[in-house]
mmCIF file of the N, C-alpha and C atoms, coordinates in Angstrom:
data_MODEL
# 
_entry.id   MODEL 
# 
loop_
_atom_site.group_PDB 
_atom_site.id 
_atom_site.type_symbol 
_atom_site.label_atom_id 
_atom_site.label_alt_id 
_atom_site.label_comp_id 
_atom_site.label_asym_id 
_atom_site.label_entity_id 
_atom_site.label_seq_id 
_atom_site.pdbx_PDB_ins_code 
_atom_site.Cartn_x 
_atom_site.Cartn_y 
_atom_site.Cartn_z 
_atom_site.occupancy 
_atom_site.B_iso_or_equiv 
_atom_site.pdbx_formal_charge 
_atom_site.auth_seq_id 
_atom_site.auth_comp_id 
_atom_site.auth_asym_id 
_atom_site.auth_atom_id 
_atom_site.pdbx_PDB_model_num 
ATOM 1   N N  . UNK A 1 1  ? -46.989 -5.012 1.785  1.00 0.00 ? 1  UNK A N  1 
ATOM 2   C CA . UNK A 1 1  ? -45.774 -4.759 2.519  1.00 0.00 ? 1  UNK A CA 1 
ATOM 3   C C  . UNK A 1 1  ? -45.045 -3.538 1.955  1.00 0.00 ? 1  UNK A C  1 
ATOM 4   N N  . UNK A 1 2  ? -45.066 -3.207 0.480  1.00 0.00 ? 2  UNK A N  1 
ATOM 5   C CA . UNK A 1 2  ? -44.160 -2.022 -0.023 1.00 0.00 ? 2  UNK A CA 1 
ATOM 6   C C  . UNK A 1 2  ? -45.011 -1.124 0.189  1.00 0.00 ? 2  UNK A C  1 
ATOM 7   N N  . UNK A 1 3  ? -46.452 -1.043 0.233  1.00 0.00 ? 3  UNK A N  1 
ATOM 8   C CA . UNK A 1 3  ? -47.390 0.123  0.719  1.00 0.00 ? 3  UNK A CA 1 
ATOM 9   C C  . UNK A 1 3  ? -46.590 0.641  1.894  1.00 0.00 ? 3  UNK A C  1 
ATOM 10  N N  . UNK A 1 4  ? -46.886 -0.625 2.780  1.00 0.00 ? 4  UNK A N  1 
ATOM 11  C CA . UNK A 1 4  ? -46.413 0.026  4.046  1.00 0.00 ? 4  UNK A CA 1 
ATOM 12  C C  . UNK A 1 4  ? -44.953 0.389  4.667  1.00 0.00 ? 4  UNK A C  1 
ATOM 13  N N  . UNK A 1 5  ? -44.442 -0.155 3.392  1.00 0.00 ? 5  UNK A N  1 
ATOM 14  C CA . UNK A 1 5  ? -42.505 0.775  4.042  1.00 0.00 ? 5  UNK A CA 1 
ATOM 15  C C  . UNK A 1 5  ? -43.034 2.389  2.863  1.00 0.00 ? 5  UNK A C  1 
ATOM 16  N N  . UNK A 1 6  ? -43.746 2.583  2.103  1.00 0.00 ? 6  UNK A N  1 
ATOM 17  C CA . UNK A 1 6  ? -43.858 3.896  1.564  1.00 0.00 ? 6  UNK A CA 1 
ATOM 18  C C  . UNK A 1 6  ? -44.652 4.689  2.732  1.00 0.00 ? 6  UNK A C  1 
ATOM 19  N N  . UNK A 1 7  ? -45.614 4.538  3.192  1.00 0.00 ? 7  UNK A N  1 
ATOM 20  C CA . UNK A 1 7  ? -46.064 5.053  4.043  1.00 0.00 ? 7  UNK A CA 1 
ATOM 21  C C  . UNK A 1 7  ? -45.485 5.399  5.446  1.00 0.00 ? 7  UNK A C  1 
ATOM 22  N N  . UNK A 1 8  ? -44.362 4.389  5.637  1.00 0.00 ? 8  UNK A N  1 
ATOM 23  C CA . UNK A 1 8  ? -43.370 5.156  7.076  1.00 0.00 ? 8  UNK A CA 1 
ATOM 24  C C  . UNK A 1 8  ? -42.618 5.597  6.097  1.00 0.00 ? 8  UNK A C  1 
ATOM 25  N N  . UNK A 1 9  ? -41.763 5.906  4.895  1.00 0.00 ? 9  UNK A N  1 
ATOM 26  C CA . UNK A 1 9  ? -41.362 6.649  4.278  1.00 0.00 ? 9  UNK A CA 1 
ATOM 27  C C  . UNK A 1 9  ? -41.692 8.170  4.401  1.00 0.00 ? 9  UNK A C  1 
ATOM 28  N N  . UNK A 1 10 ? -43.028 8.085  4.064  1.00 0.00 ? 10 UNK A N  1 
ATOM 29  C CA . UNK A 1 10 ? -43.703 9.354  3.936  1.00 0.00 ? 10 UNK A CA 1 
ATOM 30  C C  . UNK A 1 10 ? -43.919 9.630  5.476  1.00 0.00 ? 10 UNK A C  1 
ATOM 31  N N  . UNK A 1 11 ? -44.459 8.822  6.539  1.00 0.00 ? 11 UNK A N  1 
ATOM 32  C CA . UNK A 1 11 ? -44.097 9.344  8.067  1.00 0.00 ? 11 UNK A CA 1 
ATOM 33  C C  . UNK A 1 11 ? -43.042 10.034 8.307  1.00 0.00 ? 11 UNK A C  1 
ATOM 34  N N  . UNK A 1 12 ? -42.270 9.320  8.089  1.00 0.00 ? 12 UNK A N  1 
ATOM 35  C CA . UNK A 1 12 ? -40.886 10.120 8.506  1.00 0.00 ? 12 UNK A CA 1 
ATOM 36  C C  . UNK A 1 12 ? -40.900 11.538 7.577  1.00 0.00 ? 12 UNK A C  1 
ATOM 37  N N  . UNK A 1 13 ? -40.680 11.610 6.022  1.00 0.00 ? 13 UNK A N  1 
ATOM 38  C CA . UNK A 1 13 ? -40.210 12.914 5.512  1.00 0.00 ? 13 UNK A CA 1 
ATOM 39  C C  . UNK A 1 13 ? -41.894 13.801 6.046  1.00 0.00 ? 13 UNK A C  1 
ATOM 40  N N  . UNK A 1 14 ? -42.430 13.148 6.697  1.00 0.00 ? 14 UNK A N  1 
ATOM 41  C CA . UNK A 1 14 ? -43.739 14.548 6.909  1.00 0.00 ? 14 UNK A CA 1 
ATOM 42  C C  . UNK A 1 14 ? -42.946 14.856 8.245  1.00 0.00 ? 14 UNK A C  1 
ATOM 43  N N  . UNK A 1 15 ? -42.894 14.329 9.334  1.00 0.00 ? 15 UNK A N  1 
ATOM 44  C CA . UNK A 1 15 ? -41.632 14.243 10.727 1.00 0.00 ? 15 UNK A CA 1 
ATOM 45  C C  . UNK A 1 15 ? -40.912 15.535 10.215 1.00 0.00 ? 15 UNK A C  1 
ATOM 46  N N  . UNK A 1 16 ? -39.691 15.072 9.237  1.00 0.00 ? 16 UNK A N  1 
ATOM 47  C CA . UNK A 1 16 ? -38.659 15.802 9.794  1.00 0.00 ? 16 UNK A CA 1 
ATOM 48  C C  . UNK A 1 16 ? -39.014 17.118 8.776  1.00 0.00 ? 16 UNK A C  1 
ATOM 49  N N  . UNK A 1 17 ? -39.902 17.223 8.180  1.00 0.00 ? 17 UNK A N  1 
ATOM 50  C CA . UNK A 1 17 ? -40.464 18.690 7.499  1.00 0.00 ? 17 UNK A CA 1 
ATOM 51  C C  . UNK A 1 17 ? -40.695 19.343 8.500  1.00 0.00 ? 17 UNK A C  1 
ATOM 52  N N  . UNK A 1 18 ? -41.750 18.971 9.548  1.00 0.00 ? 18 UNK A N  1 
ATOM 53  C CA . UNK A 1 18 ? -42.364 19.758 10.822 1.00 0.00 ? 18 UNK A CA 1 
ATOM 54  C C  . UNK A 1 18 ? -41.378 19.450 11.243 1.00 0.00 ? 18 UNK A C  1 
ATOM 55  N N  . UNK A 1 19 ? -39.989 18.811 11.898 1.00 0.00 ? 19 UNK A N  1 
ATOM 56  C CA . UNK A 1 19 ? -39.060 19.770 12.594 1.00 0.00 ? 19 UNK A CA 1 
ATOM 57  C C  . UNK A 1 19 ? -38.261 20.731 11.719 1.00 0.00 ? 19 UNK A C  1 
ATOM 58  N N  . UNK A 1 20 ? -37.985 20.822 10.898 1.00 0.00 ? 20 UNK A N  1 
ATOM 59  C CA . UNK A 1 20 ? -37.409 21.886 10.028 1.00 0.00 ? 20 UNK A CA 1 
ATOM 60  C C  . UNK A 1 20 ? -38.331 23.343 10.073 1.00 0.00 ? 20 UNK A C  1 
ATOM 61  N N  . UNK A 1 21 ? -39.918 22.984 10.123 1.00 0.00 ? 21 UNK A N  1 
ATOM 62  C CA . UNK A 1 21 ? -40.739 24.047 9.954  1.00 0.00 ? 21 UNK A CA 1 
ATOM 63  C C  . UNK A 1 21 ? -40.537 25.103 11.472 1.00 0.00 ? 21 UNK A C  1 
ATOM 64  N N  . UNK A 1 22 ? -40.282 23.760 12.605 1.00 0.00 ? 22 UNK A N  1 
ATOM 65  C CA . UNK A 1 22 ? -40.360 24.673 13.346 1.00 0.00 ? 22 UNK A CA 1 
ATOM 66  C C  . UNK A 1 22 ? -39.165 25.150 13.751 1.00 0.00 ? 22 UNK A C  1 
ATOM 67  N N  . UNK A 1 23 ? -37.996 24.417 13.926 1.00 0.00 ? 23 UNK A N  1 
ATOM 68  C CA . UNK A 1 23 ? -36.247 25.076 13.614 1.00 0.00 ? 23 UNK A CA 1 
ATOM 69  C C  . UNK A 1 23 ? -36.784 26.738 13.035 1.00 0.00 ? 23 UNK A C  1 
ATOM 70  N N  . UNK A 1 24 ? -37.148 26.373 11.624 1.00 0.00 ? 24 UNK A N  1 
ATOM 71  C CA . UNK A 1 24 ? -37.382 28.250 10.858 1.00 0.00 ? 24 UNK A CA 1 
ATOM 72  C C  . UNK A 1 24 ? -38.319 29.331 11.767 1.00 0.00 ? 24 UNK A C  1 
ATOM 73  N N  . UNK A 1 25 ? -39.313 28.574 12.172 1.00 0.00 ? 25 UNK A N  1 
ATOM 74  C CA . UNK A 1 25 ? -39.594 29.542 13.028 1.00 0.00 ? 25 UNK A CA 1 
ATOM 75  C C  . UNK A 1 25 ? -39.019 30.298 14.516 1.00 0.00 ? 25 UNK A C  1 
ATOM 76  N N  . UNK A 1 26 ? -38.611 28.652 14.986 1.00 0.00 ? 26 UNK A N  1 
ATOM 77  C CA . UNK A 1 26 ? -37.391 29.539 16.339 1.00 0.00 ? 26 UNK A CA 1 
ATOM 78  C C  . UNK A 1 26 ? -36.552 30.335 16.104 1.00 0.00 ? 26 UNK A C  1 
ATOM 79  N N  . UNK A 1 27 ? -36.023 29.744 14.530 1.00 0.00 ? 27 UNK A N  1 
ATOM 80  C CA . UNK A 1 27 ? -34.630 31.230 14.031 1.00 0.00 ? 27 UNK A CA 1 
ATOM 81  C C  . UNK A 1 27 ? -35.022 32.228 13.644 1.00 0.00 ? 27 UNK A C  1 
ATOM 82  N N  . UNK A 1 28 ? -36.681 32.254 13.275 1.00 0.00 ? 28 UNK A N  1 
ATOM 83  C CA . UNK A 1 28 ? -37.418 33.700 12.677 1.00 0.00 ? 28 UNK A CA 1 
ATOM 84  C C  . UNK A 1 28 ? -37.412 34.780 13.838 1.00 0.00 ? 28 UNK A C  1 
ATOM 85  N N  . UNK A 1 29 ? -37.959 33.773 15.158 1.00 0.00 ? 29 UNK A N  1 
ATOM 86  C CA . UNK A 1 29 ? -38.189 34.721 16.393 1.00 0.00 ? 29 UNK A CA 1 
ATOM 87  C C  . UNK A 1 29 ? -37.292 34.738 16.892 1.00 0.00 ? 29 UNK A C  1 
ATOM 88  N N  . UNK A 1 30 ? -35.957 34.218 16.976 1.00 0.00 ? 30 UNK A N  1 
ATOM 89  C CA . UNK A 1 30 ? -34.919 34.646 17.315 1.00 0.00 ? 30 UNK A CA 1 
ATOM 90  C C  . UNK A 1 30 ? -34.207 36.056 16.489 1.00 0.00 ? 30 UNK A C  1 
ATOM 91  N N  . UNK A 1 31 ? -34.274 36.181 15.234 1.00 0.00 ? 31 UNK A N  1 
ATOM 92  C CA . UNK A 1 31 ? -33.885 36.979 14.657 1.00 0.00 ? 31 UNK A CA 1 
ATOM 93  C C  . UNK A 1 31 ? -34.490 38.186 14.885 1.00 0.00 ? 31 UNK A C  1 
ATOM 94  N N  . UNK A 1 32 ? -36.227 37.872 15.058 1.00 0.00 ? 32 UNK A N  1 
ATOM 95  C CA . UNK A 1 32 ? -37.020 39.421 15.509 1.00 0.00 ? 32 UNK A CA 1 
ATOM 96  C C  . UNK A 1 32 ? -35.969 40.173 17.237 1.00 0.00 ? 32 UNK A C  1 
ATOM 97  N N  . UNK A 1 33 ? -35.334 39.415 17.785 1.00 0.00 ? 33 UNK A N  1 
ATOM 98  C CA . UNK A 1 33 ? -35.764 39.211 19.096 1.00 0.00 ? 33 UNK A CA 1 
ATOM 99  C C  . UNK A 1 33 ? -34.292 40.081 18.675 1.00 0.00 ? 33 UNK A C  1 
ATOM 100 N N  . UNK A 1 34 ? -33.267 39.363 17.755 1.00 0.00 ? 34 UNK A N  1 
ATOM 101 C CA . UNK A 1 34 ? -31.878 40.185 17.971 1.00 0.00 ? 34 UNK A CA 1 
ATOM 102 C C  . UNK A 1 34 ? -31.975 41.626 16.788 1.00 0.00 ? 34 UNK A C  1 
ATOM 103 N N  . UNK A 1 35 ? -33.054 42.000 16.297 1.00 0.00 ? 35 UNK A N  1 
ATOM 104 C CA . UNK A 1 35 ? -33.203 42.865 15.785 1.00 0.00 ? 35 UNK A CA 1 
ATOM 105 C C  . UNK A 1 35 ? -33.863 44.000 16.399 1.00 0.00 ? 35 UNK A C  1 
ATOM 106 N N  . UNK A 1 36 ? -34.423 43.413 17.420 1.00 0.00 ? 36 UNK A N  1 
ATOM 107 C CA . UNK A 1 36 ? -34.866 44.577 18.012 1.00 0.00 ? 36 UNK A CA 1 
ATOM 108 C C  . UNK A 1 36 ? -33.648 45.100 19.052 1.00 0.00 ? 36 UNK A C  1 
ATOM 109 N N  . UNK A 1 37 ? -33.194 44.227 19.969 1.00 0.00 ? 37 UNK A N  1 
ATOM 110 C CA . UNK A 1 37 ? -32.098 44.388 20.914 1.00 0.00 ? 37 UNK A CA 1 
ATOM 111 C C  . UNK A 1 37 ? -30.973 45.321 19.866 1.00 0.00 ? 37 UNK A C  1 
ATOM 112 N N  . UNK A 1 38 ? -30.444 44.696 18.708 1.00 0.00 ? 38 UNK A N  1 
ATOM 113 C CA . UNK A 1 38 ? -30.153 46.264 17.953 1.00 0.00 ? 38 UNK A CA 1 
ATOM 114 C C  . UNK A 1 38 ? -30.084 47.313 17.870 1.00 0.00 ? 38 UNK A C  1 
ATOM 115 N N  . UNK A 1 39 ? -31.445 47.344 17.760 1.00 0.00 ? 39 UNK A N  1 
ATOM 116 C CA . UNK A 1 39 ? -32.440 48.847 17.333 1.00 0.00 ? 39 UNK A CA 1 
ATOM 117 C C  . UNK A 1 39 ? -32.056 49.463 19.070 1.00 0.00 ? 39 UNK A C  1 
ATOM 118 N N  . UNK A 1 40 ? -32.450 48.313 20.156 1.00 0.00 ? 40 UNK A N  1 
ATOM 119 C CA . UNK A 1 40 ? -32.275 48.718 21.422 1.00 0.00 ? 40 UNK A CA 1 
ATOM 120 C C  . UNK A 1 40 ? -30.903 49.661 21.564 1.00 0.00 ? 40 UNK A C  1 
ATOM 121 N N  . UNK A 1 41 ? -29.734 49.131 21.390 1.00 0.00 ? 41 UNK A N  1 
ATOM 122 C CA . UNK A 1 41 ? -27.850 49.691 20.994 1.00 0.00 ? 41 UNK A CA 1 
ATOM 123 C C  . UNK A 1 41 ? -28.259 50.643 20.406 1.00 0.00 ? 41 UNK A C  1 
ATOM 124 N N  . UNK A 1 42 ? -28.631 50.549 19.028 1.00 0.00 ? 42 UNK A N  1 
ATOM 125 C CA . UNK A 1 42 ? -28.705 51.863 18.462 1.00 0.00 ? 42 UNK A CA 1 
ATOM 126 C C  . UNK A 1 42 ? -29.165 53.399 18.758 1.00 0.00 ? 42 UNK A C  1 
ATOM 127 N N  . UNK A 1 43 ? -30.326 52.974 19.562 1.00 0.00 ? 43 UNK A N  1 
ATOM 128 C CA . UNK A 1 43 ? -30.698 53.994 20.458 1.00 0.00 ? 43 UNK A CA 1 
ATOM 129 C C  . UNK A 1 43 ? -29.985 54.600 21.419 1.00 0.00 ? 43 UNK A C  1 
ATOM 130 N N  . UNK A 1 44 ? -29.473 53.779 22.124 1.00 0.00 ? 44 UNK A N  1 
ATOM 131 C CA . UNK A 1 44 ? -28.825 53.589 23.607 1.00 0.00 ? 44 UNK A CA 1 
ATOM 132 C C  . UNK A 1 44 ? -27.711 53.966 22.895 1.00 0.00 ? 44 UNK A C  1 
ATOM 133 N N  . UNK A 1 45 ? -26.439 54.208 22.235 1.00 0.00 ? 45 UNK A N  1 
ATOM 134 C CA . UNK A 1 45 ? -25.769 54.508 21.424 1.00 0.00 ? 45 UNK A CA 1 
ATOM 135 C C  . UNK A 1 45 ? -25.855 56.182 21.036 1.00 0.00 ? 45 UNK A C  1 
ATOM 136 N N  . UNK A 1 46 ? -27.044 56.382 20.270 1.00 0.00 ? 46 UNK A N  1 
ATOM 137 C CA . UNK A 1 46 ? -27.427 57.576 19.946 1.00 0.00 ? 46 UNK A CA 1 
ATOM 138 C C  . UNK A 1 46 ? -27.480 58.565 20.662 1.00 0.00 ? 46 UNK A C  1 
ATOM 139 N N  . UNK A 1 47 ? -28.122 58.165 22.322 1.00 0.00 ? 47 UNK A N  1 
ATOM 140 C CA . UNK A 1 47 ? -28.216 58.905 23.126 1.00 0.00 ? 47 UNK A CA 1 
ATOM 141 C C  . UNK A 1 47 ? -26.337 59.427 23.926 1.00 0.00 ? 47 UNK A C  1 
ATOM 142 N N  . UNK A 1 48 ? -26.252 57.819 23.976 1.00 0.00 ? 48 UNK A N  1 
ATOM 143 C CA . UNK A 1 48 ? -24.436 58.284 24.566 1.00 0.00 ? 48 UNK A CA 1 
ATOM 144 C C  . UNK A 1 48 ? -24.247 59.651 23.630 1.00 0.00 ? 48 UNK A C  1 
ATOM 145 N N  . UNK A 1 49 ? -23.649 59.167 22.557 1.00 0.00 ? 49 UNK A N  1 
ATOM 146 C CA . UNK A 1 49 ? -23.166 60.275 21.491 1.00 0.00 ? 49 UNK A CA 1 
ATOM 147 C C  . UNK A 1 49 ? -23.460 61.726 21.823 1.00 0.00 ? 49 UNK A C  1 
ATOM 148 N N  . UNK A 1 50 ? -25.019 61.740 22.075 1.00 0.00 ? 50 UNK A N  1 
ATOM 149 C CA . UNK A 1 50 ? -25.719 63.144 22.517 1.00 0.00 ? 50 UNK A CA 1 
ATOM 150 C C  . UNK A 1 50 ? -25.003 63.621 23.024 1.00 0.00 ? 50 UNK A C  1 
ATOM 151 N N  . UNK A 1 51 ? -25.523 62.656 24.132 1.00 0.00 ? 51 UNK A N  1 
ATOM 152 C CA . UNK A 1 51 ? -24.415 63.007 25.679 1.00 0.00 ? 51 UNK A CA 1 
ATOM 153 C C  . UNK A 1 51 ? -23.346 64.094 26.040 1.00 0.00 ? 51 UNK A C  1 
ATOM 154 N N  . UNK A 1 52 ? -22.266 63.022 25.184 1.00 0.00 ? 52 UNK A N  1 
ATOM 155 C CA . UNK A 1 52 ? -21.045 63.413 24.889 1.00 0.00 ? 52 UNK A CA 1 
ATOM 156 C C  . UNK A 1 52 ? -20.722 64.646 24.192 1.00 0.00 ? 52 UNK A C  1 
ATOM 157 N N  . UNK A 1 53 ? -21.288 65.202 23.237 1.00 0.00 ? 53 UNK A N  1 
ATOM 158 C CA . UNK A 1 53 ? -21.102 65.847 22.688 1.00 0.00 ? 53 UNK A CA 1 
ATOM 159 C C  . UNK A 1 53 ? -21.759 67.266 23.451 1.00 0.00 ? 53 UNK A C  1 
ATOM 160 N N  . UNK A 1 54 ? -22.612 66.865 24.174 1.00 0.00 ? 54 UNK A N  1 
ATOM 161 C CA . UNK A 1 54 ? -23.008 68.054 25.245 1.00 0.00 ? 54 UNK A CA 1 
ATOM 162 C C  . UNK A 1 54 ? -22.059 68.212 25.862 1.00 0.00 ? 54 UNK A C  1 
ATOM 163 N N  . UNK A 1 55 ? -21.630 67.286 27.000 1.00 0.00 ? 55 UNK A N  1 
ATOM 164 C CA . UNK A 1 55 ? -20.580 67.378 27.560 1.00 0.00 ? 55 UNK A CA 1 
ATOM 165 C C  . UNK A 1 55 ? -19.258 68.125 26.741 1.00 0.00 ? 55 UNK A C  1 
ATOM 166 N N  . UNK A 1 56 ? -18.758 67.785 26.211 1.00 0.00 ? 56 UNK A N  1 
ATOM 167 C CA . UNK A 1 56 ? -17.858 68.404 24.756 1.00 0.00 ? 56 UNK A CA 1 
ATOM 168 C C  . UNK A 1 56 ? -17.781 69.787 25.026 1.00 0.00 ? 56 UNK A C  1 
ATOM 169 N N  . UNK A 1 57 ? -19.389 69.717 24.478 1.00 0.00 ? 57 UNK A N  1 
ATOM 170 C CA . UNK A 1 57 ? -19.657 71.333 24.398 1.00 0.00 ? 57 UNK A CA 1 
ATOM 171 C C  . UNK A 1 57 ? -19.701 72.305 25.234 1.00 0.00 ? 57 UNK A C  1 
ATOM 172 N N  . UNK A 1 58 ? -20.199 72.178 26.365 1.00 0.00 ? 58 UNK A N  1 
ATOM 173 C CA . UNK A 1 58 ? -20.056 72.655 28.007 1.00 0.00 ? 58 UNK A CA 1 
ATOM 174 C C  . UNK A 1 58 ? -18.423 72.874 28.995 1.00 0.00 ? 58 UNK A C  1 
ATOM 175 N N  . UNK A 1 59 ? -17.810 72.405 28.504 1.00 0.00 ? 59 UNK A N  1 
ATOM 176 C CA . UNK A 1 59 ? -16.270 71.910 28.561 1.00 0.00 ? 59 UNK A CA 1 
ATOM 177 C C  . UNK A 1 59 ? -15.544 73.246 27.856 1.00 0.00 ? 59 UNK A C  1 
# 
């Protein structure tokens, strides 16, 4: 009987490891996902600036 409450013991903490494992991975690819959209602004950003400063200059 104590075998078997250690063994759903260990069911469960193996359980909620694999949801934790995969939680880290949704927040990993979430993080790729808002790092690139970033990089996306930053660009998109860079170019405004150009822009502007053409404009500026033409003015």
């Amino acid at each position: 009987m104590e075998q078997q409450s250690l063994l759903q013991k260990l069911d469960g903490a193996v359980y909620r490891i694999r949801v934790v494992e995969k939680e880290r991975n949704d927040s990993l690819d979430r993080i790729q996902v808002l790092e690139r959209e970033a990089n996306e602004l930053r660009q998109v950003i860079a170019t405004a600036e150009a822009k502007a400063d053409e404009i500026l200059k033409a003015s």
